[in-house]
N, CA and C atoms of all chains as a GROMACS GRO file, in nm:
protein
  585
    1UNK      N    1   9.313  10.156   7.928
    1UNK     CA    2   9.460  10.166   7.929
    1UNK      C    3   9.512  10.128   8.067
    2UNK      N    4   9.617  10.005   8.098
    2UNK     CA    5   9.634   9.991   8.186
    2UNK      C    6   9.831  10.023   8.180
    3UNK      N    7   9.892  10.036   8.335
    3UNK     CA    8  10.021  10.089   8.346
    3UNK      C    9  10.063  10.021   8.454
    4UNK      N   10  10.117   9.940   8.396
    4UNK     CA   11  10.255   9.852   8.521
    4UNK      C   12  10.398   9.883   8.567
    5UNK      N   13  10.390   9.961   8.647
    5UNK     CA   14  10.563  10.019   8.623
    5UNK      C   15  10.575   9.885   8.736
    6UNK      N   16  10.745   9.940   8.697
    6UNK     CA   17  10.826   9.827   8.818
    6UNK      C   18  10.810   9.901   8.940
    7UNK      N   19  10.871   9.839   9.081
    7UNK     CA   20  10.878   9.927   9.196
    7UNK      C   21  10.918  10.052   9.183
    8UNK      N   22  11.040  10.030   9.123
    8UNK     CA   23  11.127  10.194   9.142
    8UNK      C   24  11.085  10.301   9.059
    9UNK      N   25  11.019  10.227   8.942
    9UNK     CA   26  10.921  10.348   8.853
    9UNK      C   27  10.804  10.396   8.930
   10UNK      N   28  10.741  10.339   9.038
   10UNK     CA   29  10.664  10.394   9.097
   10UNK      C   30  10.727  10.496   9.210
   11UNK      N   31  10.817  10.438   9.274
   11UNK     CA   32  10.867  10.542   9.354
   11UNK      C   33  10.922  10.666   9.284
   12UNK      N   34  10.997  10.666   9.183
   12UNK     CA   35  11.012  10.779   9.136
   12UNK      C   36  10.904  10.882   9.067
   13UNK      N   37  10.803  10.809   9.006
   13UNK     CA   38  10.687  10.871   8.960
   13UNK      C   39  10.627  10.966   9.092
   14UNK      N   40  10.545  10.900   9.180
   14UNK     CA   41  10.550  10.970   9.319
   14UNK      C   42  10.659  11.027   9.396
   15UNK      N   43  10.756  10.987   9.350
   15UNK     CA   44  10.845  11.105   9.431
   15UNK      C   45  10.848  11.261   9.346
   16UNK      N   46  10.840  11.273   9.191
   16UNK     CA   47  10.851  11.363   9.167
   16UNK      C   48  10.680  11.431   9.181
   17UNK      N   49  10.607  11.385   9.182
   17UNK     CA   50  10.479  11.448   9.142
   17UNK      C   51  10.449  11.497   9.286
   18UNK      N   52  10.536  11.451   9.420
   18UNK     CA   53  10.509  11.448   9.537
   18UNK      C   54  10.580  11.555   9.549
   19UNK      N   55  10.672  11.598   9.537
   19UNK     CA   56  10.816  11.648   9.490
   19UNK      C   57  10.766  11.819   9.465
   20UNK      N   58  10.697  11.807   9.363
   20UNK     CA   59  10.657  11.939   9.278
   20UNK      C   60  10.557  12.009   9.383
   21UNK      N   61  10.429  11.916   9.459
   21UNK     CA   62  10.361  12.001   9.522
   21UNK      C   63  10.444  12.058   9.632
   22UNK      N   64  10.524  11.976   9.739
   22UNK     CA   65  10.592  12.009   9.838
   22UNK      C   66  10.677  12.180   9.802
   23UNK      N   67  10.729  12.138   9.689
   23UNK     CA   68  10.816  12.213   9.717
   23UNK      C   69  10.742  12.381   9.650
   24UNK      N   70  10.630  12.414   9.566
   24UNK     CA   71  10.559  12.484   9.545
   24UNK      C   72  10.520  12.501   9.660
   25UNK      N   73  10.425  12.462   9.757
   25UNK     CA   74  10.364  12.511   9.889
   25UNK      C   75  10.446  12.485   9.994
   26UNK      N   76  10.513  12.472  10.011
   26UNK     CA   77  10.618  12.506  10.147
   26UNK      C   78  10.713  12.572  10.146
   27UNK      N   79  10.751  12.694  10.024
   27UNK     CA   80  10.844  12.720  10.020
   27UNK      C   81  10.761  12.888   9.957
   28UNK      N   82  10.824  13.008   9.959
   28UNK     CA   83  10.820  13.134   9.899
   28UNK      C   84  10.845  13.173   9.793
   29UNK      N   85  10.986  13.147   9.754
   29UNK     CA   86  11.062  13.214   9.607
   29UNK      C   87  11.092  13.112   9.563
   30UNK      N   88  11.060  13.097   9.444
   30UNK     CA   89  11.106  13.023   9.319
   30UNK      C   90  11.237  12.925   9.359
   31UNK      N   91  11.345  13.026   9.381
   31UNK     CA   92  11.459  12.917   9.354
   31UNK      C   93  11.477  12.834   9.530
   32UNK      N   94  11.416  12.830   9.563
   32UNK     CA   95  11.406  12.786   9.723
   32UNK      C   96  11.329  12.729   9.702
   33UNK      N   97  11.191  12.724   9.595
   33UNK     CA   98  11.046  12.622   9.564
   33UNK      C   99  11.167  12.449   9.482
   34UNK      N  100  11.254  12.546   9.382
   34UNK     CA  101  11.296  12.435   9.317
   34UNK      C  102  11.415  12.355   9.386
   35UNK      N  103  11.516  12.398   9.513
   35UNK     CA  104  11.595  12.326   9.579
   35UNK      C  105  11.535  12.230   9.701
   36UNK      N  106  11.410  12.337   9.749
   36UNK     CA  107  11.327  12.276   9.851
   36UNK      C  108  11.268  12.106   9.796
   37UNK      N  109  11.220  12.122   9.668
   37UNK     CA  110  11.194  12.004   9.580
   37UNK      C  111  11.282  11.911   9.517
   38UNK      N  112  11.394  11.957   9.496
   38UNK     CA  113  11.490  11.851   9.461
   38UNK      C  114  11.575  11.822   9.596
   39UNK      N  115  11.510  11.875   9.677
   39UNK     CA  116  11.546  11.820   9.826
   39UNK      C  117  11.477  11.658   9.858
   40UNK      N  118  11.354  11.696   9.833
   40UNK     CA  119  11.246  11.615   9.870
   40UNK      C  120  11.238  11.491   9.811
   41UNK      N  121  11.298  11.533   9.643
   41UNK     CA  122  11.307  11.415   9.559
   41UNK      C  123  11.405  11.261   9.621
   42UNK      N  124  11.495  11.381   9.633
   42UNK     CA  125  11.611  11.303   9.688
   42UNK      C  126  11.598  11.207   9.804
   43UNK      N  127  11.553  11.265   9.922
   43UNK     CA  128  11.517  11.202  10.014
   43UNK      C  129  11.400  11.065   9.996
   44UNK      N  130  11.320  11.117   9.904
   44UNK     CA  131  11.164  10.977   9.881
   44UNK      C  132  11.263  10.896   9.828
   45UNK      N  133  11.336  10.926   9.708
   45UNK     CA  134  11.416  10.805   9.607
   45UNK      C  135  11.514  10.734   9.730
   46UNK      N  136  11.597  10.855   9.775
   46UNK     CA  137  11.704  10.763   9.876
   46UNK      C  138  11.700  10.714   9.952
   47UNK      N  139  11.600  10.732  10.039
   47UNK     CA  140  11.518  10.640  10.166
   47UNK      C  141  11.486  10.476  10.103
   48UNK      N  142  11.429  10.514   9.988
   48UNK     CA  143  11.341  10.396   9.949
   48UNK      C  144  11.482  10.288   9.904
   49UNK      N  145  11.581  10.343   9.833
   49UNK     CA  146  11.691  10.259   9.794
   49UNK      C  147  11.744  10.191   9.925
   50UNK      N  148  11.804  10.275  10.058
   50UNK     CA  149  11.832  10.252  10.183
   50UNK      C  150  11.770  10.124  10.205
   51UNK      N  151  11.624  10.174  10.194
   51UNK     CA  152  11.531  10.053  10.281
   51UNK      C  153  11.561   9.914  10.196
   52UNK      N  154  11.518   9.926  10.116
   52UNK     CA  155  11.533   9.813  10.017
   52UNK      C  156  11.670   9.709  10.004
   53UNK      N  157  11.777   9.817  10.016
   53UNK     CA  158  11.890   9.739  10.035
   53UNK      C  159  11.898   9.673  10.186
   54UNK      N  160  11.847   9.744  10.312
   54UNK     CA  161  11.834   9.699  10.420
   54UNK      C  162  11.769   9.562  10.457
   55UNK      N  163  11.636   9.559  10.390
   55UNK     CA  164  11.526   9.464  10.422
   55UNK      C  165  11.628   9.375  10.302
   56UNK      N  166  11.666   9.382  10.210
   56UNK     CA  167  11.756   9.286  10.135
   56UNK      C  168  11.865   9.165  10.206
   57UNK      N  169  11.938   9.288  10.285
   57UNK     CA  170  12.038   9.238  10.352
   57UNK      C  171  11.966   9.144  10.486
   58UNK      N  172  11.878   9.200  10.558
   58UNK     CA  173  11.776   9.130  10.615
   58UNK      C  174  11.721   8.997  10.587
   59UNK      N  175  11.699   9.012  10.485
   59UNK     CA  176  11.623   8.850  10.408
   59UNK      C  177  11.731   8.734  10.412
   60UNK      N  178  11.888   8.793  10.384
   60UNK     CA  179  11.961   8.686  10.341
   60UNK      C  180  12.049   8.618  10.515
   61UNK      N  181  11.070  15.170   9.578
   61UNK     CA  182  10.975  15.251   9.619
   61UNK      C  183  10.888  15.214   9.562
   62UNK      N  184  10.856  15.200   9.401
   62UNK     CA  185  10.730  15.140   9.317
   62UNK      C  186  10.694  14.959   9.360
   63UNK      N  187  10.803  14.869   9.376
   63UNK     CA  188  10.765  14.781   9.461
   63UNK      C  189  10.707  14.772   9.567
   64UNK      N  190  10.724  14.861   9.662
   64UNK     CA  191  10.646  14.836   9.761
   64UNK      C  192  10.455  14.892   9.749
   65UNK      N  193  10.473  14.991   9.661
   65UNK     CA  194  10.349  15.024   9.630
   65UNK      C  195  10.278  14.910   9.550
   66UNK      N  196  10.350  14.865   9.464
   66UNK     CA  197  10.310  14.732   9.383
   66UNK      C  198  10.190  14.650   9.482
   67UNK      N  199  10.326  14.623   9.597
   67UNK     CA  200  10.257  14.485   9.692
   67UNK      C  201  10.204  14.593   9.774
   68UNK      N  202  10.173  14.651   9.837
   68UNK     CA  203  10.034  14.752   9.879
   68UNK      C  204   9.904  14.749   9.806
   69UNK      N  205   9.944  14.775   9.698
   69UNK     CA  206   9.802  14.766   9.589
   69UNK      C  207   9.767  14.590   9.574
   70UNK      N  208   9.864  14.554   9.599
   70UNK     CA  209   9.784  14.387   9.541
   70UNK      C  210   9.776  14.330   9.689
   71UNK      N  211   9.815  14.380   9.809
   71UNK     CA  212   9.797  14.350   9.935
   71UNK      C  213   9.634  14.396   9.938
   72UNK      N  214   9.591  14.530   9.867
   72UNK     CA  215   9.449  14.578   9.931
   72UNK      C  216   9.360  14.473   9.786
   73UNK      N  217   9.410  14.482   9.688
   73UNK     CA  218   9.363  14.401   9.587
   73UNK      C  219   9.294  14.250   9.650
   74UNK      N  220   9.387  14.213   9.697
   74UNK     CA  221   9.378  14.099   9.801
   74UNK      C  222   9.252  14.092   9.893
   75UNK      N  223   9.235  14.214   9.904
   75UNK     CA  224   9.080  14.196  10.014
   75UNK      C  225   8.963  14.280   9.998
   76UNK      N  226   8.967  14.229   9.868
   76UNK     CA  227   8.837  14.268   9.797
   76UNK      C  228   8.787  14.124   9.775
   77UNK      N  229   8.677  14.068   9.786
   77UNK     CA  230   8.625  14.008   9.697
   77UNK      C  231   8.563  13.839   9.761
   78UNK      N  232   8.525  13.731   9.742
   78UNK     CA  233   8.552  13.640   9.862
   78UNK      C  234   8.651  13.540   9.869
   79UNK      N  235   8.682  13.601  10.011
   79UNK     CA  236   8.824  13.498  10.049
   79UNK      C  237   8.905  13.352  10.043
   80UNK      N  238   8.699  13.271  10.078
   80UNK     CA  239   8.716  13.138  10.054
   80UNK      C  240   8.713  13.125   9.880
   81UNK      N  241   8.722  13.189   9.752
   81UNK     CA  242   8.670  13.131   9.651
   81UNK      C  243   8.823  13.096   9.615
   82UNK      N  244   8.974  13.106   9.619
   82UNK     CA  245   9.032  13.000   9.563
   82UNK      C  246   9.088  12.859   9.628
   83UNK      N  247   9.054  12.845   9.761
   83UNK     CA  248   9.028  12.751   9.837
   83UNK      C  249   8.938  12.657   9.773
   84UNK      N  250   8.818  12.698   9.768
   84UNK     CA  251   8.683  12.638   9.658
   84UNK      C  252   8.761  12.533   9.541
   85UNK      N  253   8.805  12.652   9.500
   85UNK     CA  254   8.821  12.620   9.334
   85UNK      C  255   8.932  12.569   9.336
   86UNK      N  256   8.997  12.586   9.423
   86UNK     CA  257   9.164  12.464   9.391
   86UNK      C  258   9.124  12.362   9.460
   87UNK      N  259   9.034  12.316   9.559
   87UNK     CA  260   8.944  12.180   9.587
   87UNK      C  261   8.929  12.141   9.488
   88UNK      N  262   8.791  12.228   9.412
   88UNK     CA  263   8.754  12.166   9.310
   88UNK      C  264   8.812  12.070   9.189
   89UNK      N  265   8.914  12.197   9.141
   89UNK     CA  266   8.985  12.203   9.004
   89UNK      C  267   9.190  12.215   9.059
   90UNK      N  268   9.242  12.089   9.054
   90UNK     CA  269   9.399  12.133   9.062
   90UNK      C  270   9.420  12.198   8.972
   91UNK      N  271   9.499  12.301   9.089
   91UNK     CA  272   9.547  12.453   9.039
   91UNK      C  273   9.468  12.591   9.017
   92UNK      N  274   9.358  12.567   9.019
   92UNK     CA  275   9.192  12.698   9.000
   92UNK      C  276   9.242  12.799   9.086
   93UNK      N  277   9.297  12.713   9.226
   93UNK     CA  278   9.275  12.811   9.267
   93UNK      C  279   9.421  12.948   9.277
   94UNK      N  280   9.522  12.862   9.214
   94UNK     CA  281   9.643  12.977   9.233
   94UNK      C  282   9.610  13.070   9.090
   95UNK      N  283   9.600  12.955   9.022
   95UNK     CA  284   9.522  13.060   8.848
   95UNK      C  285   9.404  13.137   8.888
   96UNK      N  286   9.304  13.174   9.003
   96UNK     CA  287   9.258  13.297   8.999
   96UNK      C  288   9.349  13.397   9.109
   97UNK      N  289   9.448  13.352   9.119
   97UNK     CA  290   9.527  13.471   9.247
   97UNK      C  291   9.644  13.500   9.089
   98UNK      N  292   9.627  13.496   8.958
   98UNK     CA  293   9.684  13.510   8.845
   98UNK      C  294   9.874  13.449   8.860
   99UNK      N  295   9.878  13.326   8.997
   99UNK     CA  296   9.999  13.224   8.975
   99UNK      C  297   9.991  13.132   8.873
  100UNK      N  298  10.009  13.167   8.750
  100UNK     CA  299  10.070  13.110   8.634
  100UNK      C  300  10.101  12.932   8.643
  101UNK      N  301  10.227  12.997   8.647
  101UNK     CA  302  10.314  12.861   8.662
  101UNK      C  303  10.306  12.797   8.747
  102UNK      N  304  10.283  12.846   8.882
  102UNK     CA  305  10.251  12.743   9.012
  102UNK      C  306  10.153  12.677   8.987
  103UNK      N  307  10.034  12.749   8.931
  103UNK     CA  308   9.927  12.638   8.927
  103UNK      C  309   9.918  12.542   8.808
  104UNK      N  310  10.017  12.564   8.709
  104UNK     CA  311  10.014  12.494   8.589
  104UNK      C  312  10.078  12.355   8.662
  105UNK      N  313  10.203  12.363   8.721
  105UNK     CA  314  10.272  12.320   8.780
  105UNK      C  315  10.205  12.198   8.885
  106UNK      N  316  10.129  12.247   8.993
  106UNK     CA  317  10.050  12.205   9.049
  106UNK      C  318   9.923  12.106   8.983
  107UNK      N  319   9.864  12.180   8.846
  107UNK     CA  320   9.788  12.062   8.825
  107UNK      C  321   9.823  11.918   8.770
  108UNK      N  322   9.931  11.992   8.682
  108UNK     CA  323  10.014  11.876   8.606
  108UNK      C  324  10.054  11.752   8.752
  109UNK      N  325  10.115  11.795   8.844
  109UNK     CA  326  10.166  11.696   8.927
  109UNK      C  327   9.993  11.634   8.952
  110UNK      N  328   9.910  11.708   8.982
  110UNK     CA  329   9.769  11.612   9.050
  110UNK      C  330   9.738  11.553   8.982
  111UNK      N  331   9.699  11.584   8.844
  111UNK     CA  332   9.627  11.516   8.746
  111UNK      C  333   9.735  11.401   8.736
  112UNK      N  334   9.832  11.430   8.723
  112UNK     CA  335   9.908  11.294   8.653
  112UNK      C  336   9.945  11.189   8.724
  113UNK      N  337   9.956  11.202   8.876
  113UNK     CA  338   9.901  11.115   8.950
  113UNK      C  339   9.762  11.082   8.982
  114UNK      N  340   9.680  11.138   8.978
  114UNK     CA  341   9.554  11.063   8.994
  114UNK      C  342   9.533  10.961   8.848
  115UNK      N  343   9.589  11.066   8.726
  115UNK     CA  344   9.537  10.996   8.618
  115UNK      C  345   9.687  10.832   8.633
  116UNK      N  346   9.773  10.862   8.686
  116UNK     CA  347   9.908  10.745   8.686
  116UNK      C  348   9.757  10.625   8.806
  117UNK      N  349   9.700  10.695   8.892
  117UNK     CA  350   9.657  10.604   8.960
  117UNK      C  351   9.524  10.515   8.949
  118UNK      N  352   9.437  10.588   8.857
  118UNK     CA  353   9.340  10.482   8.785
  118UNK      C  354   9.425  10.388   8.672
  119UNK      N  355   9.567  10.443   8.610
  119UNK     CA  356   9.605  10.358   8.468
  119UNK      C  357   9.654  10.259   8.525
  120UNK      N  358   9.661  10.260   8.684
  120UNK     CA  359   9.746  10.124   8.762
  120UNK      C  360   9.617  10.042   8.806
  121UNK      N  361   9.528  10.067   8.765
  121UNK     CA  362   9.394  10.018   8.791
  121UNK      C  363   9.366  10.022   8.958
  122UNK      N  364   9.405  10.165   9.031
  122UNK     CA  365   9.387  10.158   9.173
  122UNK      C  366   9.191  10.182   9.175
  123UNK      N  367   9.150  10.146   9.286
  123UNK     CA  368   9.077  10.167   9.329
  123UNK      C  369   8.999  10.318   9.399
  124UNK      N  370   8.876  10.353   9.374
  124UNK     CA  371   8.827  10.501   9.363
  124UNK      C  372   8.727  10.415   9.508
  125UNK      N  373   8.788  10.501   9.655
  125UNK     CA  374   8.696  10.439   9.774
  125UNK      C  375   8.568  10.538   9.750
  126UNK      N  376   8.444  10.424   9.749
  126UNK     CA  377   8.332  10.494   9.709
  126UNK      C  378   8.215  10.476   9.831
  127UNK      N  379   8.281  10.325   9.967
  127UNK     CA  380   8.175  10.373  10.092
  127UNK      C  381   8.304  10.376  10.191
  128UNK      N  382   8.215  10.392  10.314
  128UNK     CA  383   8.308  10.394  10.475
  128UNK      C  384   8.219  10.351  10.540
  129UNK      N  385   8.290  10.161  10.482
  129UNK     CA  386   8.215  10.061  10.600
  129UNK      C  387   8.311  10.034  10.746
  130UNK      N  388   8.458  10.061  10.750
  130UNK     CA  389   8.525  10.052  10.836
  130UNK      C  390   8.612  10.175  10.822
  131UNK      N  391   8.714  10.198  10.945
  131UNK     CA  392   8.811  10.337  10.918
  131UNK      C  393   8.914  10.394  10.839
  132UNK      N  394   8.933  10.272  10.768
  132UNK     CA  395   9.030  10.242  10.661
  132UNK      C  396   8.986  10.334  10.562
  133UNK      N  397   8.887  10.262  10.525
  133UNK     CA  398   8.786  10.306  10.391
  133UNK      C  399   8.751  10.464  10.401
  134UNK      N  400   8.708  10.465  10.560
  134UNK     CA  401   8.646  10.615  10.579
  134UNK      C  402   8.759  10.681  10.529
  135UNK      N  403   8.891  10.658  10.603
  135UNK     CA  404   9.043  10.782  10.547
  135UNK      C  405   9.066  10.769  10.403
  136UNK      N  406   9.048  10.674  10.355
  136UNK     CA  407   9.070  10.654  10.210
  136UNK      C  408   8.981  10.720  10.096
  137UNK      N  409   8.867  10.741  10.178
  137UNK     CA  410   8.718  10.790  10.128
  137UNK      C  411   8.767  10.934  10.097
  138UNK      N  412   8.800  11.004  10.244
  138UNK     CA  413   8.832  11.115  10.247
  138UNK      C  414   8.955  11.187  10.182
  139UNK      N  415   9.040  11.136  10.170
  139UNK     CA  416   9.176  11.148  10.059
  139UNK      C  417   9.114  11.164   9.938
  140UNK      N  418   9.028  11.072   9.890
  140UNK     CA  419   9.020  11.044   9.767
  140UNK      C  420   8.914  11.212   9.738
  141UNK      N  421   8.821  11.215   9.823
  141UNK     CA  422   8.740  11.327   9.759
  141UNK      C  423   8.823  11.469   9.770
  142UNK      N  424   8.956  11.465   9.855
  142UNK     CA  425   9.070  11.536   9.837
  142UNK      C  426   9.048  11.603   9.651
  143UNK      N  427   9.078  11.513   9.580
  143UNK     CA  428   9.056  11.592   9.417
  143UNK      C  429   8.960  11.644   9.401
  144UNK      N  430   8.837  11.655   9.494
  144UNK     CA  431   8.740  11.728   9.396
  144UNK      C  432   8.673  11.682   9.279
  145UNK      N  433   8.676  11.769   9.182
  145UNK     CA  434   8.594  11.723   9.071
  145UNK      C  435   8.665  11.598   9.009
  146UNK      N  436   8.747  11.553   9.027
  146UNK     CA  437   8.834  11.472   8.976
  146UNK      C  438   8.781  11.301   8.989
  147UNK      N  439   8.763  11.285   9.144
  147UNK     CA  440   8.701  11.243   9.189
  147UNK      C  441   8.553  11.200   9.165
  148UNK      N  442   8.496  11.309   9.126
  148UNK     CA  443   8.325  11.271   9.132
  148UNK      C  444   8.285  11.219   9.003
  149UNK      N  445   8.418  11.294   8.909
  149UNK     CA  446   8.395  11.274   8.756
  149UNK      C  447   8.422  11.106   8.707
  150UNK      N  448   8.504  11.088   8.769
  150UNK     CA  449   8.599  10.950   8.777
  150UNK      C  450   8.447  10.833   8.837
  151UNK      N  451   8.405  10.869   8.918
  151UNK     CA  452   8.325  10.786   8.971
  151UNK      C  453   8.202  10.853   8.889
  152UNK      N  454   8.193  10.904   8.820
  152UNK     CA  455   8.012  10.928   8.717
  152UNK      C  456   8.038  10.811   8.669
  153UNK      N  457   8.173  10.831   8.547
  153UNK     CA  458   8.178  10.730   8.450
  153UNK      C  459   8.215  10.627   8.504
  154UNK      N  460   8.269  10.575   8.587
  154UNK     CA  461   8.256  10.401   8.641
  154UNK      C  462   8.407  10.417   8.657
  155UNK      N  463   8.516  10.448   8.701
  155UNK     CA  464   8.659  10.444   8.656
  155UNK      C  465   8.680  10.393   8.868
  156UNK      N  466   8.733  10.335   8.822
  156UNK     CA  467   8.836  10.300   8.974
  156UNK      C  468   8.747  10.198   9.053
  157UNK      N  469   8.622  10.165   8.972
  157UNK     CA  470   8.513  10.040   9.063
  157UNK      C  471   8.561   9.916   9.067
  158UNK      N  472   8.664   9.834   8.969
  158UNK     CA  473   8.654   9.717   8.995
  158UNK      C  474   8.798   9.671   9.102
  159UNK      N  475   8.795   9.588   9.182
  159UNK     CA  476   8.899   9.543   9.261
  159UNK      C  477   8.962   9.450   9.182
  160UNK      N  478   9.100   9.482   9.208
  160UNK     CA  479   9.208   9.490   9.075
  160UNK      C  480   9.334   9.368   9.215
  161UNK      N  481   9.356   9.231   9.232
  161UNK     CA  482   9.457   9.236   9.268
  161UNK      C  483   9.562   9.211   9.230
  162UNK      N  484   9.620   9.331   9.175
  162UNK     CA  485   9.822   9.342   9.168
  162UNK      C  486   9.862   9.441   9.250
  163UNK      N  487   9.979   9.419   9.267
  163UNK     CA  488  10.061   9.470   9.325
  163UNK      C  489  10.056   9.668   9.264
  164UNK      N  490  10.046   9.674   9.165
  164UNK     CA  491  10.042   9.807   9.127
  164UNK      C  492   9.925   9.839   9.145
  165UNK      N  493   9.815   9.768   9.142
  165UNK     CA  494   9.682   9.804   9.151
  165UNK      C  495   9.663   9.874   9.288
  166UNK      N  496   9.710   9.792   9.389
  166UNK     CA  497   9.715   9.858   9.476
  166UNK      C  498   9.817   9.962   9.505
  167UNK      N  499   9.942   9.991   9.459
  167UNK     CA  500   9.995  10.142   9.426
  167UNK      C  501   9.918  10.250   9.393
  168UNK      N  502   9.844  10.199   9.287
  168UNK     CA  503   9.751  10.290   9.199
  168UNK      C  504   9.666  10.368   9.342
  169UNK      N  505   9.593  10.283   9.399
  169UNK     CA  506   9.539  10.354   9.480
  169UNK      C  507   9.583  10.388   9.586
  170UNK      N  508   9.672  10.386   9.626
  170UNK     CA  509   9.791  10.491   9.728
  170UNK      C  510   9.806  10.595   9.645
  171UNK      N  511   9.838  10.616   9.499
  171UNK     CA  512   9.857  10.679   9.407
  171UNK      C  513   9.739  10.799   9.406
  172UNK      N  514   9.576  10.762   9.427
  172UNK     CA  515   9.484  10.810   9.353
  172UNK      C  516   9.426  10.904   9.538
  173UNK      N  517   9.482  10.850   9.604
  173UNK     CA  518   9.492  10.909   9.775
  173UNK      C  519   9.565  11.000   9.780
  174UNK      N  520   9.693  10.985   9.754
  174UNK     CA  521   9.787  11.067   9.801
  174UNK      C  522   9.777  11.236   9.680
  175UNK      N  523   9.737  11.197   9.619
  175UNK     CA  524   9.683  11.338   9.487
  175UNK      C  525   9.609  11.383   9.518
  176UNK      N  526   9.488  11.325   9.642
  176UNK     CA  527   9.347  11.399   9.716
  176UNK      C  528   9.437  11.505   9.794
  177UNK      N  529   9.480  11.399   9.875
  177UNK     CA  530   9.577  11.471  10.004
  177UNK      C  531   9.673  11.606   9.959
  178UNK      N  532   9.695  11.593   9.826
  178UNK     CA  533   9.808  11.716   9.792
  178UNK      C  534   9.731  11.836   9.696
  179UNK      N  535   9.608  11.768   9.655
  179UNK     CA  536   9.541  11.877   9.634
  179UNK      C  537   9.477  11.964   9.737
  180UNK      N  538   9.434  11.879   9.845
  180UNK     CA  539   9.425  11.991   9.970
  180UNK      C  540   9.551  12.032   9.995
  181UNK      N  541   9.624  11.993   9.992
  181UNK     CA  542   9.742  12.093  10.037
  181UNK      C  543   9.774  12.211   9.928
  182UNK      N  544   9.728  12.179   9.817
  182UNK     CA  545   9.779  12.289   9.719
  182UNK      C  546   9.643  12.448   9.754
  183UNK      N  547   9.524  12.356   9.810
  183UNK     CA  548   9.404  12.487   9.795
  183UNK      C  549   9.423  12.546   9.882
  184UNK      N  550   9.512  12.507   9.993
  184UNK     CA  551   9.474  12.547  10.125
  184UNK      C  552   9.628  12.668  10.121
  185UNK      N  553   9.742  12.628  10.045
  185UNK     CA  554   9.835  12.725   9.972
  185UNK      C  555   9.786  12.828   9.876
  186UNK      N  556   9.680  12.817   9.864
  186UNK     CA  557   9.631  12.956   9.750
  186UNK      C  558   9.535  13.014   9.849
  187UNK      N  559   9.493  12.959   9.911
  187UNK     CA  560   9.394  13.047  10.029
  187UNK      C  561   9.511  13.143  10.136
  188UNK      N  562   9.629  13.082  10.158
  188UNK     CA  563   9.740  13.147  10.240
  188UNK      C  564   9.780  13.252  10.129
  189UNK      N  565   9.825  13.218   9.971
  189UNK     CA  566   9.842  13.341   9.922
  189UNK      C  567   9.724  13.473   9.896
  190UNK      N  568   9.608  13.412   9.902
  190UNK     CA  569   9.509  13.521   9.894
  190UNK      C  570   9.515  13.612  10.037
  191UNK      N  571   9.516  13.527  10.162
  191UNK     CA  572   9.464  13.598  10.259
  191UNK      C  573   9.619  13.694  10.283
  192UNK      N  574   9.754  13.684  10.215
  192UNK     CA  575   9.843  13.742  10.252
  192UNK      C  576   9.915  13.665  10.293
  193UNK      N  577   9.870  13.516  10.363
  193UNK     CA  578   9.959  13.497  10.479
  193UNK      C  579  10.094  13.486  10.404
  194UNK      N  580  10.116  13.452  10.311
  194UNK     CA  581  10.195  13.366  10.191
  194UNK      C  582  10.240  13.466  10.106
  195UNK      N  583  10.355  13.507  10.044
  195UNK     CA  584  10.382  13.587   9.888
  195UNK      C  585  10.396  13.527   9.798
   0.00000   0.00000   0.00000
């Protein structure tokens, strides 16, 4: 079985699976595990959009 | 008042028994080791994210580093045995040997690294909740 995502399906795949450990082990209580992590999400996805549009604007 | 006795009793509960074994076993096995400190959901939680990236990172046909002929390889080596059994099992049956070049292929194995790397981080979080350091 093979799996080709596009770029951004990969970044989001690893951002959440990246996402879930972070915010389980760096964090104490539950609802601080799940903001700490949709912290994290946010930042992998939005960085990566940033960059992308950057190095975009770059190219042209 | 019964709370605090609660976490008293599972504070001395706590230091009975050996210290390194869910360290061990969450090496071994993502999540073993918060499922013997009886964390449920964290470790359900926890394996699901490892497994499904390691397993997202052989289906991208990444690569399983199996010597350390240069330093690359050596860090990559070492990430990768990050999973544990995951790892050794993957390489019995032949999975991650052939060099794959696409572009995801090589994701895959950033993919099948970075799940080593977070499974040590997850064992080394159940060893902090055993020893106390952690609630």
């Amino acid at each position: 079985m093979t799996f080709s995502p596009s770029h951004f399906s990969a970044v989001v795949l690893f951002a959440a699976c990246v996402s879930t450990v972070f915010g389980i082990t760096m964090r104490e209580t539950p609802p601080r595990m799940l903001r700490y992590g949709i912290y994290c999400f946010v930042l992998f996805v939005g960085s990566a959009i940033l960059l992308s549009w950057v190095m975009y604007l770059i190219a042209r | 008042m019964a709370a605090t006795e609660d976490k008293k009793a599972t504070g001395r509960a706590a230091q009975n028994g050996f210290v390194y074994l869910p360290l061990i076993a969450g090496w071994l096995v993502p999540g073993a080791g918060h499922f013997l400190l009886r964390k449920w959901g964290r470790g359900a939680l926890l394996a699901i994210a490892i497994v499904c990236m390691f397993g997202l990172g052989l289906a991208m046909q990444g690569r399983l580093y199996a010597k350390a002929d240069d330093i690359l390889d050596m860090l990559g080596l070492v990430g990768d045995l990050g999973s544990g059994l995951l790892y050794i099992v993957s390489r019995a049956i032949g999975l991650g040997s052939e060099t794959v070049q696409l572009t995801t292929a090589d994701y895959g194995t950033r993919f099948i690294v970075v799940a080593g790397l977070l499974n040590v981080i997850a064992a080394v979080d159940a060893h902090n909740l055993r020893t106390g350091r952690k609630a």
